[in-house]
C-alpha positions as CSV (number, residue, x, y, z in Angstrom):
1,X,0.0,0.0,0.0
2,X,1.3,3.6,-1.1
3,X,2.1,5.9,1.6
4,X,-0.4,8.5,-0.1
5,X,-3.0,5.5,-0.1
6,X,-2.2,5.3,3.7
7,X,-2.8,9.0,4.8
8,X,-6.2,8.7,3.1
9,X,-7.0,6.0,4.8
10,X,-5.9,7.2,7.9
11,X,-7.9,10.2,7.2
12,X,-11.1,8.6,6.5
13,X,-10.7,6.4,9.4
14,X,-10.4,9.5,11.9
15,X,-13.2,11.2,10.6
16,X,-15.6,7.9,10.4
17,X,-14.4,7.3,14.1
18,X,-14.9,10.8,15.7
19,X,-18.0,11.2,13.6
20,X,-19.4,7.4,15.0
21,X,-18.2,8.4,18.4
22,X,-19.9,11.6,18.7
23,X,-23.5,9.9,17.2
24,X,-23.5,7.1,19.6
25,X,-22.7,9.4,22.7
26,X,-25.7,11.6,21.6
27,X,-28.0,8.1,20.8
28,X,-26.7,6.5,24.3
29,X,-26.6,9.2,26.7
30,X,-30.6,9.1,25.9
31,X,-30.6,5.4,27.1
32,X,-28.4,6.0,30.2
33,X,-30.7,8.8,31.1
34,X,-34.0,7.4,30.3
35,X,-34.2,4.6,33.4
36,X,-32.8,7.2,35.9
37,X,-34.1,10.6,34.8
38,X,-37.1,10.5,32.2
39,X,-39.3,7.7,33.9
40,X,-39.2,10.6,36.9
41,X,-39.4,13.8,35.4
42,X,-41.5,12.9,31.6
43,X,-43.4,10.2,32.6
44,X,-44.5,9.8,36.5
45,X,-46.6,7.4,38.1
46,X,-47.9,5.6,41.1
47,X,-45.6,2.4,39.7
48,X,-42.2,3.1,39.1
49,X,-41.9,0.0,37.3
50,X,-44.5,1.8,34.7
51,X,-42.4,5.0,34.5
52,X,-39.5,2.6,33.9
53,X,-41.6,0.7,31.0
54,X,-42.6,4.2,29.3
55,X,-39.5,5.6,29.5
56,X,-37.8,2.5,27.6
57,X,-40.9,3.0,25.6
58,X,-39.4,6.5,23.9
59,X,-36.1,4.7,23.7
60,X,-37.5,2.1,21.7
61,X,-39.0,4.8,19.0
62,X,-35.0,5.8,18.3
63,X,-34.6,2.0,16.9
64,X,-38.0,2.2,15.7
65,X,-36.9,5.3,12.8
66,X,-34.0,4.3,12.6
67,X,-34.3,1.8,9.6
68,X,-36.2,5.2,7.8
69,X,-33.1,7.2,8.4
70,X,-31.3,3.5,7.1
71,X,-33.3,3.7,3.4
72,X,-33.6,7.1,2.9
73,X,-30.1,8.0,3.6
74,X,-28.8,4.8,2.1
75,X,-31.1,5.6,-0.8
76,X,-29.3,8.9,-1.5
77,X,-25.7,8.0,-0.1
78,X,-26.0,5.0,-3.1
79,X,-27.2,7.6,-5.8
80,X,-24.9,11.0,-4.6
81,X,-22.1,9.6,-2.2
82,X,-21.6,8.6,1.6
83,X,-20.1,11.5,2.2
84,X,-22.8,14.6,1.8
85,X,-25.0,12.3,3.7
86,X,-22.5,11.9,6.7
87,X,-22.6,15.6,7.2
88,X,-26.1,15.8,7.1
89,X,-26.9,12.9,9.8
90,X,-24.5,14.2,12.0
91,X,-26.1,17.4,12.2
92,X,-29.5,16.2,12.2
93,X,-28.0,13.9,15.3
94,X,-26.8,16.7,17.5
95,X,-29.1,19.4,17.1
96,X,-31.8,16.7,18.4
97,X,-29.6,15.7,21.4
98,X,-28.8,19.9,22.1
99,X,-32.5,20.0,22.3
100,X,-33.6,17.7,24.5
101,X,-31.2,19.1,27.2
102,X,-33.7,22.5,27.0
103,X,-37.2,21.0,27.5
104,X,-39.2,21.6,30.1
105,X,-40.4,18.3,32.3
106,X,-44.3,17.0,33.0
107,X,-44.7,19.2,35.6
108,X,-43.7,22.4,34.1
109,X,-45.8,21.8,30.6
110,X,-47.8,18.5,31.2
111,X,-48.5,16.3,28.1
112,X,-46.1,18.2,25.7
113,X,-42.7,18.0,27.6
114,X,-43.2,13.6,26.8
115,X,-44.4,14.4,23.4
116,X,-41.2,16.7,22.7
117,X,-39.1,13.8,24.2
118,X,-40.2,11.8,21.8
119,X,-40.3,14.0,18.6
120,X,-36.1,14.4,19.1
121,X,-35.7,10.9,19.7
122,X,-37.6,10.3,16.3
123,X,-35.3,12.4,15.2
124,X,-32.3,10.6,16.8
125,X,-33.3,7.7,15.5
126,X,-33.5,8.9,11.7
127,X,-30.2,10.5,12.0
128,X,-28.1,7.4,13.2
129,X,-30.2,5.4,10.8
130,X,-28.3,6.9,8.3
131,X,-25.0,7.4,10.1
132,X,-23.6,4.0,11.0
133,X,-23.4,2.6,7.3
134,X,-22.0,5.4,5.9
135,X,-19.1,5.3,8.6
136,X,-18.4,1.9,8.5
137,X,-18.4,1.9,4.4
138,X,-16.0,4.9,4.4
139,X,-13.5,2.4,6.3
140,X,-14.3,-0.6,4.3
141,X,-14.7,0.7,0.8
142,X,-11.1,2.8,1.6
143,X,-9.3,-0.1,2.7
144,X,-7.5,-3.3,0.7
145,X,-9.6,-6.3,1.0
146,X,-7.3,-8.1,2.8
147,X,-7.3,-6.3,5.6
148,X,-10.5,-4.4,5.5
149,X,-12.4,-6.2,8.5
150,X,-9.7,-4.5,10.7
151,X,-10.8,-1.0,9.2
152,X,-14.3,-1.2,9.4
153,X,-14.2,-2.5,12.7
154,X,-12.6,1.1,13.7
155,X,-15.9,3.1,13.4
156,X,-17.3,0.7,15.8
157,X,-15.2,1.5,18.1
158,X,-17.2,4.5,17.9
159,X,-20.0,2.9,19.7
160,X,-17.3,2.2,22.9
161,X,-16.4,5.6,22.9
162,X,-19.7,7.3,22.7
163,X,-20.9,4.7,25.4
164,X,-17.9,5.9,27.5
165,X,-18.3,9.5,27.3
166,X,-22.7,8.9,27.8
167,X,-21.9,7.1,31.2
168,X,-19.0,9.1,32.0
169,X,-20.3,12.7,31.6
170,X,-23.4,11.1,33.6
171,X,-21.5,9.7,36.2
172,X,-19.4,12.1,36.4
173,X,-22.5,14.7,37.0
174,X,-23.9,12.3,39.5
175,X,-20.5,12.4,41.6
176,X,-20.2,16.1,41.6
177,X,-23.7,17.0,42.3
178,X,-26.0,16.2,44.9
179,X,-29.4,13.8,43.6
180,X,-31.2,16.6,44.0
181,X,-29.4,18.8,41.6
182,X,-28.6,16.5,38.9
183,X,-32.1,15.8,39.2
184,X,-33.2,19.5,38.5
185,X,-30.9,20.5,36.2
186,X,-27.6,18.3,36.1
187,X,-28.0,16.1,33.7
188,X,-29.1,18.8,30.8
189,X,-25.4,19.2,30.9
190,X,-25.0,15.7,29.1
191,X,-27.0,16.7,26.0
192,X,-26.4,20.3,26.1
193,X,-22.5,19.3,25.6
194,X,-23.6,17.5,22.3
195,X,-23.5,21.2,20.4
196,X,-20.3,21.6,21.1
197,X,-19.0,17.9,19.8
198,X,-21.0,18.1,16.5
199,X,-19.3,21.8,15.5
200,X,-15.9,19.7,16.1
201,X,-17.2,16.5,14.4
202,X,-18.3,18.4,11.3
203,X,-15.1,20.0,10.4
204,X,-13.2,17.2,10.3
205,X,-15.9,15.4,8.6
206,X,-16.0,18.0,6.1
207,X,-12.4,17.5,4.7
208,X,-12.6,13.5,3.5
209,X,-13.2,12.4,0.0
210,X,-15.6,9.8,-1.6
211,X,-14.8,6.4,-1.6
212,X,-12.7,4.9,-5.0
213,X,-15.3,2.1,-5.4
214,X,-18.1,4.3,-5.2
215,X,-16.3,7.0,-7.0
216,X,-16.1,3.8,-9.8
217,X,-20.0,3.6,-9.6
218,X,-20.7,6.5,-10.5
219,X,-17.8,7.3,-13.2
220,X,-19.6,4.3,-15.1
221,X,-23.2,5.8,-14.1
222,X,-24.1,1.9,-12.7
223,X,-25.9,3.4,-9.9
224,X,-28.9,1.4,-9.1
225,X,-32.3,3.4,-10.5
226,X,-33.9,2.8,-6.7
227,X,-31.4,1.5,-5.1
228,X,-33.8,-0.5,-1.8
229,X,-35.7,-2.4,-4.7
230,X,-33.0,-3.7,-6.4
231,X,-31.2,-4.7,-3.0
232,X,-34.3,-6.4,-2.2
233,X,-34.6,-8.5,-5.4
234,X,-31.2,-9.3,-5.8
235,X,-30.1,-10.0,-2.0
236,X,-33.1,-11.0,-0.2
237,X,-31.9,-13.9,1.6
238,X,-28.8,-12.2,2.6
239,X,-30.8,-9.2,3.6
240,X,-32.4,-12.2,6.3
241,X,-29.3,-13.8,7.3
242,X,-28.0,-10.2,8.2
243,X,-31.0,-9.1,9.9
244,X,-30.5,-12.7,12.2
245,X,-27.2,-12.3,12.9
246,X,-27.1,-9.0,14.2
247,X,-29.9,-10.2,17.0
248,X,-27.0,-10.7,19.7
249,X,-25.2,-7.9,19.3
250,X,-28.6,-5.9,19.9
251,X,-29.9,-7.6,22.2
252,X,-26.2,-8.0,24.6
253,X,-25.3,-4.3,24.2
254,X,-28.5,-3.1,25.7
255,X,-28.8,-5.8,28.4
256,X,-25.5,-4.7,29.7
257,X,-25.3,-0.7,28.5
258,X,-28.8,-0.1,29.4
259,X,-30.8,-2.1,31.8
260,X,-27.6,-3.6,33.6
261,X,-27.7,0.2,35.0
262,X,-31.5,0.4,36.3
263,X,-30.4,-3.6,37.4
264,X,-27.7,-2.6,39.6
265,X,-29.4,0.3,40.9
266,X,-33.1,-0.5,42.0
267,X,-32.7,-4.6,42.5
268,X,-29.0,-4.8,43.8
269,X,-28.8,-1.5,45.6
270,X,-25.4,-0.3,44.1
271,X,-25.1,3.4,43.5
272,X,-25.8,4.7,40.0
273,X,-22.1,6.0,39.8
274,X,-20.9,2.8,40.8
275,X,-23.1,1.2,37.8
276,X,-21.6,3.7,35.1
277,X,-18.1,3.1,36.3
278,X,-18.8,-0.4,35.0
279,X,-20.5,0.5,31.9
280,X,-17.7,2.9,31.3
281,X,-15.0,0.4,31.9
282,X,-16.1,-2.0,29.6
283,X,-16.4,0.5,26.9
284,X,-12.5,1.2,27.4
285,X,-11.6,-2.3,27.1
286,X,-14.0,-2.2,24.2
287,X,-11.6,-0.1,22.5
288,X,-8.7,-2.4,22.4
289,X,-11.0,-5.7,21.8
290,X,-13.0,-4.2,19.1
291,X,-9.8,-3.6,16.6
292,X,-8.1,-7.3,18.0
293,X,-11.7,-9.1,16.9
294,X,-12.1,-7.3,13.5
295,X,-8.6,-8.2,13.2
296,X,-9.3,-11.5,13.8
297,X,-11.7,-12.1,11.1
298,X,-9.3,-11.1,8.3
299,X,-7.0,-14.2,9.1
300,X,-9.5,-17.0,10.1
301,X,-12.6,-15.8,8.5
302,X,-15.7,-13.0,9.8
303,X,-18.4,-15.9,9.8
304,X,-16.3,-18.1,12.2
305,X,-15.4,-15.3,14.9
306,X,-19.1,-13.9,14.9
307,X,-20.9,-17.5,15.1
308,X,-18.5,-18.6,17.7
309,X,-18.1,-15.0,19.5
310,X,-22.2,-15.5,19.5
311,X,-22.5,-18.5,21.3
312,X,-20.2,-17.8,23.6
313,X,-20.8,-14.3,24.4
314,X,-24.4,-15.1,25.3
315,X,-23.6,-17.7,27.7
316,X,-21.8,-15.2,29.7
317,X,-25.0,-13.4,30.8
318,X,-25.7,-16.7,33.1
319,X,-22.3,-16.2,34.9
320,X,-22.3,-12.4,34.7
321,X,-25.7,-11.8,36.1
322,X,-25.3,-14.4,38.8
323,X,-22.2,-12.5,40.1
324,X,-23.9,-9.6,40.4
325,X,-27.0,-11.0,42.2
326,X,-24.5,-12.5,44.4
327,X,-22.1,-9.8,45.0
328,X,-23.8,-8.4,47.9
329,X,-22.9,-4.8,47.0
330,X,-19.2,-5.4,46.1
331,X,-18.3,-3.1,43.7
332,X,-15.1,-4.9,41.9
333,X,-17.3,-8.1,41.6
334,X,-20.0,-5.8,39.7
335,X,-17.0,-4.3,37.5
336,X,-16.0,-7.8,36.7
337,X,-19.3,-9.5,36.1
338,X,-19.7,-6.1,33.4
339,X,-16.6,-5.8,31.8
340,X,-15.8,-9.7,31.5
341,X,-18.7,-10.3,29.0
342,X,-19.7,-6.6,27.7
343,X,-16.2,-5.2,27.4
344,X,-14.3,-8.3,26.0
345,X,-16.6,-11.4,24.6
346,X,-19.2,-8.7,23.1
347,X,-16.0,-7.3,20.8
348,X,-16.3,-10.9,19.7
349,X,-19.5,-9.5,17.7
350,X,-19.3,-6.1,17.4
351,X,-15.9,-6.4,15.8
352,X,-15.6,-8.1,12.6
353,X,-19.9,-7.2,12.4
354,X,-19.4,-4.4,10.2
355,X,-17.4,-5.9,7.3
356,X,-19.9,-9.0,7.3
357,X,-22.5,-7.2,6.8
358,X,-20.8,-4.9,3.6
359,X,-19.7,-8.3,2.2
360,X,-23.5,-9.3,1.2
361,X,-23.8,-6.9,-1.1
362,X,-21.9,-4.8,-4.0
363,X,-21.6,-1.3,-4.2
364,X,-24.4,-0.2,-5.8
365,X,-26.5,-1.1,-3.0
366,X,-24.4,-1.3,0.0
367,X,-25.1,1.7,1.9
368,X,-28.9,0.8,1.6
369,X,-28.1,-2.7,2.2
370,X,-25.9,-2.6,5.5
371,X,-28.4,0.1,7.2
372,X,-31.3,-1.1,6.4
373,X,-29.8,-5.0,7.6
374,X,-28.5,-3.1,11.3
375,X,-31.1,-0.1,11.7
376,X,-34.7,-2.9,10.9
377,X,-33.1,-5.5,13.0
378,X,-32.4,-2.9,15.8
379,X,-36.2,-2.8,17.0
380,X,-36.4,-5.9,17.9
381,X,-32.8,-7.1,18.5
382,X,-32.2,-3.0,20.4
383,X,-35.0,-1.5,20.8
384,X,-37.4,-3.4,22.6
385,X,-35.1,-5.4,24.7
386,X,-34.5,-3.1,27.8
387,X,-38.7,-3.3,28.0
388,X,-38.6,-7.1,27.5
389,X,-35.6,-7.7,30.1
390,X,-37.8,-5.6,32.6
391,X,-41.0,-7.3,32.1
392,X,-38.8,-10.6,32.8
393,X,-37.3,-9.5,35.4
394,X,-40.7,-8.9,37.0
395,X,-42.4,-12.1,36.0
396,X,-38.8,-13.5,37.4
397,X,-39.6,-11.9,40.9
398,X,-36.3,-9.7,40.7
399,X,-33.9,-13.0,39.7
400,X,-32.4,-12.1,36.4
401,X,-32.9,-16.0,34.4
402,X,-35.6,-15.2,32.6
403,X,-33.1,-12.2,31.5
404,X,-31.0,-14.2,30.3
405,X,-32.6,-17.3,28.5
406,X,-33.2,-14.7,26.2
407,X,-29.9,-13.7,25.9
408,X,-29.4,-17.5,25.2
409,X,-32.0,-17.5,22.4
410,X,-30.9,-14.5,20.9
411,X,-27.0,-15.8,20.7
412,X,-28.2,-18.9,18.9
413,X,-30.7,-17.0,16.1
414,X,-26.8,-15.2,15.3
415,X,-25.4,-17.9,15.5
416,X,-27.1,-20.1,12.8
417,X,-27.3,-17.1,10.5
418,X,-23.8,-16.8,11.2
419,X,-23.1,-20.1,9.8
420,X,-25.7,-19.8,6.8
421,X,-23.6,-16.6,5.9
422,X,-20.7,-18.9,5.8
423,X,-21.4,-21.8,4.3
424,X,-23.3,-19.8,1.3
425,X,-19.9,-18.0,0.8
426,X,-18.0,-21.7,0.7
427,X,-20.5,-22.8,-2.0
428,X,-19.7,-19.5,-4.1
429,X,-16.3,-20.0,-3.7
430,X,-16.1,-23.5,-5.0
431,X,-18.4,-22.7,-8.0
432,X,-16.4,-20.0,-8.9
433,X,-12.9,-21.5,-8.7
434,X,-13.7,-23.8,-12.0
435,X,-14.5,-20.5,-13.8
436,X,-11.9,-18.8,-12.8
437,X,-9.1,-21.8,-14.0
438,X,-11.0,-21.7,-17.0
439,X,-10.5,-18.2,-17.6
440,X,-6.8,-18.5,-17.0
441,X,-6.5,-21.5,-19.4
């Protein structure tokens, strides 16, 4: 590789990466906040488990748009570019997050301050939609194929990042201010800070190029005339396979980064700072195992460390959750029983996900292929879960098993979709290694 080839690379990487990492903070600091904050001050009730359940509810809306944001900014980012439409996501992403830190609770303007929640998290939702596979297909589409698991696994260390700042700016605010101040006015700081991330995110965003393959597509006008359709008549068992596999990943990352917090803090009696600590550990460690993973699947193969890295990574939830139930209030057992499975096995996933996903499809459709495979399978495999997991924990009587058979089943829907992914790329090879010594001969 050319050392001119390099610096673009390197470029594109940084601004996929501080772009990614500045989207997730602003779509998970609403997911830290909303089972600690918004079940108290947009939706109260008698029940707090209800307040809990509707606040989870608004969370659930961000996966909900997200696949909209997924077509339509696929839709254009596979006619005009990835790049124009990473600008605009990014924006629409924190001026939505700036806003939420200004609105007025239930008690200061009843039934609208809920409703407002919810219109930015729409809004959220449609912006990320559209983010995530334009990031990742910068790195891939920039990178030799050889090695290009390893760069599109660096956006996604975006999402470890922005979960790291999310639950340390709140923790952080919950240390230095009393409950009854972050309460009132603390954690507005967390989203308010968002409008000061994007103005830096946007400038560097601002300076990348297009991508060579795309770039190709459109120098030999082969762009697809609607680019979801043909996706969906060409690739429509991949599109499935994808939509499976990503099941874990969705369903683990929100166990652990979202209702592991409200776990540890209303059923094991752990402070919430204490429960962020953990969160934000594991996202540090996330961003060494991320990389190491995505490595991985270049050398032994992407379908083989994500069916494997499923399996195992949702048997950990039986351990994990046990050592917390048992931990009587020890905080370095709590860290461990986090960071063990979220911040190491999870990478297992997360890591070499991005690059299996853009090898289903070709060019002409990938941006619309990979969002609309991650951002449709989020609402059930994201979206839903922290409501699931706390209607299980309630039918469980406050012990976490019911928590995590789910996990269970979730690890082994990946798993065998996982597998299908690989064996229908073994079948492709060997049918087109006879053509190809043909060719030659």
């Amino acid at each position: 590789m050319s050392t001119h080839n390099e610096k673009a690379i390197r470029k594109v990487v940084i601004s996929a990466l501080v772009g990614a990492s500045l989207e997730w903070y602003d779509f998970f600091l609403y997911g830290v906040v909303a089972g600690i904050v918004f079940n108290r001050l947009y939706f109260p009730s008698d029940d707090i488990t209800v307040s809990t359940m509707l606040a989870y509810g608004t969370f659930a809306v961000g996966f909900i748009t997200r696949p909209l944001g997924g077509v339509v900014f696929g839709h254009f980012g596979d006619k005009l570019g990835r790049k124009s439409m990473l600008v605009i996501t990014l924006m629409i992403m924190g001026v939505a997050t700036f806003l939420i830190g200004l609105i007025p609770t239930y008690d200061q303007i009843g039934i609208a301050a809920p409703l407002l929640l919810l219109l930015m998290r729409v809004m959220q939702g449609i912006g990320l939609g559209g983010e995530w596979g334009g990031a990742v297909l910068m790195a891939y589409e920039y990178a030799p194929k050889e090695k290009r698991g390893f760069y599109a696994s660096l956006p996604q260390i975006g999402l470890a990042i922005g979960l790291c700042m999310a639950s340390g700016v709140v923790g952080l605010l919950s240390w230095a201010l009393t409950d009854a101040q972050f309460m009132a006015w603390g954690w507005r700081i967390a989203f308010l800070l968002s409008g000061v991330m994007v103005a830096v995110g946007m400038y560097i965003r601002l300076s990348v190029q297009e991508t060579p393959e795309f770039a190709a597509v459109k120098e030999h006008n082969a762009e697809a005339a609607i680019p979801f359709f043909d996706m969906m008549r060409r690739y429509p068992g991949n599109v499935l396979k994808g939509m499976g596999a990503r099941y874990i990943d969705g369903v683990f990352f929100n166990i652990f980064g979202v209702f592991s917090i409200n776990y540890l803090t209303n059923t094991v009696k752990i402070s919430r700072t204490d429960a962020l600590l953990g969160v934000m550990i594991s996202a540090l460690v996330m961003i060494v195992t991320i990389p190491f993973f995505g490595r991985l699947s270049d050398r032994i193969g992407r379908t083989k460390v994500f069916m494997w890295g499923s399996i195992i990574t949702a048997l950990s939830a039986f351990p994990a959750f046990w050592l917390m139930t048992h931990s009587q209030g020890n905080v370095t057992l709590v860290w461990i029983s986090i960071v063990v499975p979220f911040g190491i096995l999870y990478a297992a996933v997360y890591g070499p996900e991005a690059a299996l996903f853009c090898d289903l499809f070709d060019a002409k459709v990938r941006y619309t292929g990979i969002s609309f495979v991650y951002q449709f399978s989020g609402i059930f495999a994201s979206g839903i879960t922290p409501i699931i997991a706390t209607a299980l924990l309630k039918t469980g009587g406050g012990d976490p098993w019911h928590v995590c058979l789910y996990v269970l089943f979730a690890g082994a829907v990946s798993a065998a979709c996982a597998w299908s992914i690989g064996r229908d790329k073994a079948r492709l090879a060997t049918i087109e290694m006879p053509t190809r010594r043909g060719q030659r001969a």
